[in-house]
N, C-alpha and C positions, 0 to 999 in steps of 0.2 A: 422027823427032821427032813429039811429040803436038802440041795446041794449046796447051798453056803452054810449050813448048819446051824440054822435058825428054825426055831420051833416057830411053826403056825400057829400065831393064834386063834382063839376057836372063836366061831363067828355066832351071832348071835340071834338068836330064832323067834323072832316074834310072830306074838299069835295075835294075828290080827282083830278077829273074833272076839274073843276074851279082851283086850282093849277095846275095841268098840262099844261093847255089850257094858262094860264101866264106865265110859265117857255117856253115852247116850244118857244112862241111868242118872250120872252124873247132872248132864245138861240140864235132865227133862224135872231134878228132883229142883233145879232152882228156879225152873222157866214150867211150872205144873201146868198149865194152861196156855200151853204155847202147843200150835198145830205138833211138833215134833212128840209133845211128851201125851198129847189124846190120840196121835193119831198112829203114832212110832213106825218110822219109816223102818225101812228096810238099809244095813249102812254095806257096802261095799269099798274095798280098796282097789284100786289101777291109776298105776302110772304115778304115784307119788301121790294119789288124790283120793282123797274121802270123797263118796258117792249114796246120799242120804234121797231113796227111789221109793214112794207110793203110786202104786201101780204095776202093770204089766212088763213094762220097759221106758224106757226115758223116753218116746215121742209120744206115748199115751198115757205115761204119768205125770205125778210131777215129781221135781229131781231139786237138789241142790248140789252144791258140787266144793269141795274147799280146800286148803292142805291140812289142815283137823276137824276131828269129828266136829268139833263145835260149829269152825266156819261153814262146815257144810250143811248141822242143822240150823243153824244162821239162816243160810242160802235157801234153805227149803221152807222153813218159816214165813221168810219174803216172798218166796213162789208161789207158796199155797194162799197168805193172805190175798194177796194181788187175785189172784181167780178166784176169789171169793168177794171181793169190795166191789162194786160197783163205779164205775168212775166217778172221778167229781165233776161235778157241773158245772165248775169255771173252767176246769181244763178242760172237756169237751166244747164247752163255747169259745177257746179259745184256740182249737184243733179246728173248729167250723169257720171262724173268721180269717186265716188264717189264706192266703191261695197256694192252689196245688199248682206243683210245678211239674209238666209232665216231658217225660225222655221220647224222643223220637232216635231209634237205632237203625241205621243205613245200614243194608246188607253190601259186605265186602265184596266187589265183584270177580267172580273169577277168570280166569289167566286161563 
């Protein structure tokens, strides 16, 4: 009991781990041929966010990122496809025709 005499209630402990390891399982048994379910990332939580990472670390793997296991093997689904497809050939001739517009930046002078 606190001092207004109210019981705490007990707060509640999840295992991150142990959900994930069911969602993943979950995902990958309806999506069987989906990068996540051959390739089975690795899942993480931080900051309220699912972090589904093959690789080393997120700037030399690939990552997806979600508020549920799902959106995040989603997200890494789309990631790994995408570096794997080749572009298409309209939109690179449509990236080629296209003019580049380039920034010229004045340095601030100083005072």
């Amino acid at each position: 009991m606190n001092k207004n005499s109210h019981t705490p209630r007990p707060r509640r402990v999840v295992d991150h781990a142990t959900e994930a390891a069911e969602q993943l399982n979950a995902y990958c048994a309806v999506r069987p041929e989906s990068p996540s379910a051959v390739r089975r990332p690795q899942l993480f939580f931080r900051s309220d966010l699912w972090i589904a990472l093959l690789g080393p670390n997120v700037e030399d793997g690939i990552v997806g990122i979600g508020p549920t296991v799902a959106a995040a093997l989603r997200a890494f689904d789309a990631q790994y496809l995408a570096g794997r497809c080749p572009p298409n050939e309209t939109n690179s001739e449509a990236l080629e025709q296209q003019p580049s517009s380039t920034v010229h930046l004045r340095r601030i002078p100083e005072c």
